[in-house]
C-alpha positions in Angstrom: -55.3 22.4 -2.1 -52.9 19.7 -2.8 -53.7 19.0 -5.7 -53.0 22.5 -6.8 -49.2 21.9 -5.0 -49.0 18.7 -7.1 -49.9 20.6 -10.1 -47.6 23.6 -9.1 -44.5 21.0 -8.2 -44.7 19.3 -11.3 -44.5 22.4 -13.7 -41.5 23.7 -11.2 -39.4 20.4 -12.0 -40.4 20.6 -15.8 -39.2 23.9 -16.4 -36.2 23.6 -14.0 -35.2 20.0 -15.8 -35.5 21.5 -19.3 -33.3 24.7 -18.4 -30.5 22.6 -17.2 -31.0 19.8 -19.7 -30.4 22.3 -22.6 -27.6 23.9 -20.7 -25.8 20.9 -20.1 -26.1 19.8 -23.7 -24.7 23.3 -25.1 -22.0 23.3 -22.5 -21.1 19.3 -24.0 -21.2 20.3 -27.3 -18.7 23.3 -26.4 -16.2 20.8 -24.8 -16.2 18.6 -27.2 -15.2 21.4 -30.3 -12.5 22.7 -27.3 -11.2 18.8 -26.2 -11.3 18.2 -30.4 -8.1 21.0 -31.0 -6.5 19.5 -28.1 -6.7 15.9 -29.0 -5.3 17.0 -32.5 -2.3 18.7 -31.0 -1.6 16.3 -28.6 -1.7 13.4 -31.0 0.6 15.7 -33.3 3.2 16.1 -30.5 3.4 12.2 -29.5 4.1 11.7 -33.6 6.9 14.0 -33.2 8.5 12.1 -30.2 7.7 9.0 -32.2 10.0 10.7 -34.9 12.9 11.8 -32.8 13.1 8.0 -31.1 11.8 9.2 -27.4 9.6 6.7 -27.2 9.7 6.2 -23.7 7.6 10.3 -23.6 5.7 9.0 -26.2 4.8 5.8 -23.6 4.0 8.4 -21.1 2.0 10.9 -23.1 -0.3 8.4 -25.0 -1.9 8.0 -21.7 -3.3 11.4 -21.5 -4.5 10.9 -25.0 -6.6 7.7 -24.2 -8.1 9.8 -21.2 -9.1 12.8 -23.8 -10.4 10.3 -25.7 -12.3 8.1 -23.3 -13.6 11.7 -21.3 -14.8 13.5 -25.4 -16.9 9.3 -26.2 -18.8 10.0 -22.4 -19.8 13.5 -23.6 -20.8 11.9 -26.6 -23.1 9.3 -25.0 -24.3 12.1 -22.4 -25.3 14.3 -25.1 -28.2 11.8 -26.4 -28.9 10.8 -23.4 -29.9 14.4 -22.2 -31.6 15.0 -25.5 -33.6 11.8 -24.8 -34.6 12.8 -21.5 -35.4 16.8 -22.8 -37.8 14.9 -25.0 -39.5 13.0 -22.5 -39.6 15.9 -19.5 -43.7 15.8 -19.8 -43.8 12.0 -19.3 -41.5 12.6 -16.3 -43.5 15.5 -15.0 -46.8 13.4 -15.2 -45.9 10.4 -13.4 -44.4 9.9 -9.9 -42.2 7.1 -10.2 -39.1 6.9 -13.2 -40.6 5.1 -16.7 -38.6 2.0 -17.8 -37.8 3.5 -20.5 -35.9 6.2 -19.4 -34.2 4.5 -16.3 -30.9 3.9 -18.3 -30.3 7.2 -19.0 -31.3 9.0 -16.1 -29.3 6.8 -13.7 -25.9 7.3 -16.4 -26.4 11.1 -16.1 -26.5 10.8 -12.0 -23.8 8.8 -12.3 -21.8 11.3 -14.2 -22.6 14.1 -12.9 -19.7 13.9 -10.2 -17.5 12.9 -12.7 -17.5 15.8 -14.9 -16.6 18.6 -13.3 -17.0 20.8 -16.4 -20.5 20.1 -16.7 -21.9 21.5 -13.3 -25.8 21.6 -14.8 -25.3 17.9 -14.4 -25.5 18.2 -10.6 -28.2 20.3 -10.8 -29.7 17.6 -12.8 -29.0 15.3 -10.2 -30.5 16.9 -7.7 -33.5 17.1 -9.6 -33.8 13.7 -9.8 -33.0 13.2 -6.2 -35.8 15.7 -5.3 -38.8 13.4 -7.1 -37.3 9.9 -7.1 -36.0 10.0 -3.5 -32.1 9.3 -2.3 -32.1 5.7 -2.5 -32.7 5.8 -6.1 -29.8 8.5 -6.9 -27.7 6.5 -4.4 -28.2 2.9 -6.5 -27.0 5.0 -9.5 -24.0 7.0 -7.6 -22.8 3.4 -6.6 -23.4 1.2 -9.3 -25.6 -1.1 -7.6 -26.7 -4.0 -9.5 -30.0 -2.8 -10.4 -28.5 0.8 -11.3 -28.9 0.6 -14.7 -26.3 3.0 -15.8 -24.8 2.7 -19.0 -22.1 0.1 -19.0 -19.5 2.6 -22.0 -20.2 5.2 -19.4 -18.2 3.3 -16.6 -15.6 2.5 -19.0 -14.8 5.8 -20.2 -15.4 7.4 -16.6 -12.9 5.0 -15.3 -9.8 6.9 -13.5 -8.1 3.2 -13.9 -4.8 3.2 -16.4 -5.1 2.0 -19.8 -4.0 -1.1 -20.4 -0.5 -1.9 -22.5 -2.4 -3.2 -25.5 -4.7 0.2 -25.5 -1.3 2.5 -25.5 0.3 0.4 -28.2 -2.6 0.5 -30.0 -3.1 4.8 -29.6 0.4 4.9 -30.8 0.2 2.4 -34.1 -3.0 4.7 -34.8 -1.0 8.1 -34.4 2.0 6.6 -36.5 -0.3 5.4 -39.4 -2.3 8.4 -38.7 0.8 11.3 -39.8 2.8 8.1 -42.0 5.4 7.3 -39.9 7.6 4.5 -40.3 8.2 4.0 -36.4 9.5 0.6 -35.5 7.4 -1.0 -32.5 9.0 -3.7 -31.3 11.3 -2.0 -28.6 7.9 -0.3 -27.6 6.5 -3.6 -27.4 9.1 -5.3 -25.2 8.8 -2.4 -22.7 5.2 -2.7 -22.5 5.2 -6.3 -22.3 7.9 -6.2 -19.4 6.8 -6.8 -15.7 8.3 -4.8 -13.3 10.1 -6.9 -9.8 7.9 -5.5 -6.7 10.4 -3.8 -4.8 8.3 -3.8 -1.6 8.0 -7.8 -2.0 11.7 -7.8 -3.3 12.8 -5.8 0.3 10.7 -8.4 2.8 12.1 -11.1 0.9 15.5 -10.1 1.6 14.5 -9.6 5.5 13.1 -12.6 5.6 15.9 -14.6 4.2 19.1 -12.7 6.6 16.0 -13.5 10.1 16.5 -17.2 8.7 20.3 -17.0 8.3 20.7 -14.9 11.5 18.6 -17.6 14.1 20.2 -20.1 16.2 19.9 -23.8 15.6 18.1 -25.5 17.9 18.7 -29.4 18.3 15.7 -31.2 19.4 16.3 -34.4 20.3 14.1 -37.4 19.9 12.1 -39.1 22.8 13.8 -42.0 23.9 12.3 -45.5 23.5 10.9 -47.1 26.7 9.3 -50.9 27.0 11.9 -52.2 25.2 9.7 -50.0 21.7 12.1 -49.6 19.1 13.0 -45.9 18.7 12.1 -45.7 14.8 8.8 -46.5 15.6 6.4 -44.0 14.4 3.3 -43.3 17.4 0.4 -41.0 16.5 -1.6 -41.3 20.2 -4.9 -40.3 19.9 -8.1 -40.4 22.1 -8.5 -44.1 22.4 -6.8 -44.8 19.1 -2.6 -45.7 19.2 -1.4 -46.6 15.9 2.7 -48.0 15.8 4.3 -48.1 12.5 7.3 -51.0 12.8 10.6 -50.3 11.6 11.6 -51.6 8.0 13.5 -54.9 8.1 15.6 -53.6 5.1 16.7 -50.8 6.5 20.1 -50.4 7.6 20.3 -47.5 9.1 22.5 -47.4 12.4 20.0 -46.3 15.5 21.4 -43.0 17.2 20.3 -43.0 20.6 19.3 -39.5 22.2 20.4 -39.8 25.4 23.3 -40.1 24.5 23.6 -36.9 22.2 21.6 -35.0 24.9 24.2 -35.1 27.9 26.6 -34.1 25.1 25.2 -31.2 24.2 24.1 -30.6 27.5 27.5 -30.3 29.2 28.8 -28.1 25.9 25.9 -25.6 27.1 27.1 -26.0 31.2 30.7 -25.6 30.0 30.8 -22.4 28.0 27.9 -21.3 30.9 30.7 -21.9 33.6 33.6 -20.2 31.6 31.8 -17.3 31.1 31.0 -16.7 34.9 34.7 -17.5 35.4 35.5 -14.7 33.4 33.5 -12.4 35.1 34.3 -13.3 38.3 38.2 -12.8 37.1 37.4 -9.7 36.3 35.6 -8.7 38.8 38.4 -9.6 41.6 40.6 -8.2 38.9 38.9 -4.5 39.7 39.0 -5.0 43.9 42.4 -5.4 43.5 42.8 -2.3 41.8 40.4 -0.4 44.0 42.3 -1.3 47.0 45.4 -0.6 45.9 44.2 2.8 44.8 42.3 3.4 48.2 46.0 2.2 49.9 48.1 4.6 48.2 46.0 7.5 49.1 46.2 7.0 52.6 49.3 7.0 52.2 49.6 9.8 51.1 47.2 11.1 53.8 49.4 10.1 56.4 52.6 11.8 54.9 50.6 15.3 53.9 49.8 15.2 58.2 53.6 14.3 59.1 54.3 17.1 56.5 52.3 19.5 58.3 53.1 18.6 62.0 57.2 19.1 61.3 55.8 22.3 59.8 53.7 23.5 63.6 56.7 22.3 64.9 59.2 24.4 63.3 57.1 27.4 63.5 56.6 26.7 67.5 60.6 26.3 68.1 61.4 29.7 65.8 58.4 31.8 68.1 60.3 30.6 71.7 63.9 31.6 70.3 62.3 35.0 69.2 61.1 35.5 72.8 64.6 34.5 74.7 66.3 36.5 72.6 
């Protein structure tokens, strides 16, 4: 019984292998006639830029034509290698594990097959493979581990990188030659040649330099010599090592000592410390002052709004008894 399955399996992935095999190579062909007419107008447009002196769309368009290119020299090289594989589908269908022979090419077709989109019977292909080699083996291909094998001009022209300066100039001598153009390269080349200033590194550079300018100076002064050591003497103490380097005899260099810079700078720091709070507290008393004077004058004015209004109850009072007598 299994080996009727085995027998059964293995014409299934045949036929299934050869349908999409011969699909992918007509659909290959088809893209190449179709990318063909576009490379030609494209190159035509760039010669016509060339012509007018805007060079810098010219700069810009070339790149699309190096990717045409690259994308129509994979389908090229995928062409033959599905052929090659088309031939061999009976060796593959008779033996379990992938021939030597035919390792290079099936592991640059799994390779591509995510890469180009317009060939979907690639995938299927892939899947194929995936189905009788196992995942490992489509994975080693998918992420061009070092024993892969794909097809080194198929990572090249599958790369999504950007061409490189030479490359463009180069498309563009071609397309000038190519439609007889007498276009003068050399502002081309100094534009190519140029390297652009990273702006990012440009911007941190800046914000480094106004952090350096903006921090305080600190003054650190120097330890002051003790047992009579001299204080230009250089000690490196070390666990059970002490190592003194003795002062030049030719130098002339006045000694500065740094206790008596220190109280210097000390009392500079004490005095603008002690200003400071004398400010505040002048301008603290300065606000009591006007607080109280404020909370004075309005009991003042308290005290005349109730003499106002007792001379008022006591007009009112005399006015009611001379109403009544009368």
């Amino acid at each position: 019984m299994s080996l009727l399955n085995q027998l059964f399996n293995r014409g299934v992935f045949g036929a299934k292998c050869k349908t999409c095999l011969t699909l992918a190579i007509s659909r290959i062909k088809l893209l190449q006639n179709k990318r063909d007419l576009q490379l030609k107008h494209m190159r035509k447009e760039i010669a016509q830029f060339l012509h007018a002196g805007q060079e810098a769309i010219a700069r810009i368009r070339v790149e699309h034509v190096i990717r045409e290119q690259n994308i129509w020299a994979a389908y090229e090289i995928l062409e033959l290698f599905c052929e090659f594989v088309l031939a061999r589908v009976p060796v593959l269908d008779s033996q379990k594990e992938c021939p030597a022979e035919l390792r290079e090419a099936i592991a640059s077709i799994i390779f591509s097959a995510p890469r180009c989109s317009e060939v979907p019977d690639l995938l299927q292909i892939k899947n194929l493979f995936s189905a009788k080699y196992g995942k490992e083996f489509v994975m080693a291909a998918s992420e061009l581990r070092p024993d892969s094998s794909v097809n080194r001009a198929i990572i090249e022209k599958l790369s999504v990188a950007a061409p490189s300066a030479e490359t463009r100039l180069k498309v563009l001598k071609e397309i000038a030659q190519e439609y007889n153009l007498e276009w003068d390269s050399s502002n081309t080349e100094a534009e190519l040649g140029k390297k652009h200033e990273d702006l990012l590194a440009g911007s941190k550079q800046i914000v480094a330099e106004a952090a350096v300018s903006q921090a305080p100076m600190k003054v650190s002064p120097k330890p002051s010599p003790s047992n009579g050591a001299s204080p230009m003497m250089n000690t490196d103490i070390k666990p059970g090592f002490q190592h003194l380097q003795p002062p030049s005899p030719m130098s002339n260099t006045p000694l500065v000592d740094a206790n008596a810079i220190e109280p210097t700078v000390r009392n500079h720091n004490t005095g603008s410390v002690t200003d400071a709070k004398r400010e505040a507290t002048a301008q603290s008393s300065d606000v009591l002052e006007r607080a109280r004077a404020a909370i004075a004058s309005a009991e003042r004015a308290t005290a005349a709004a109730r003499a106002a209004a007792e001379l008022v109850n006591v007009e009112f009072s005399s006015l009611k008894l001379e109403g009544r007598s009368s």
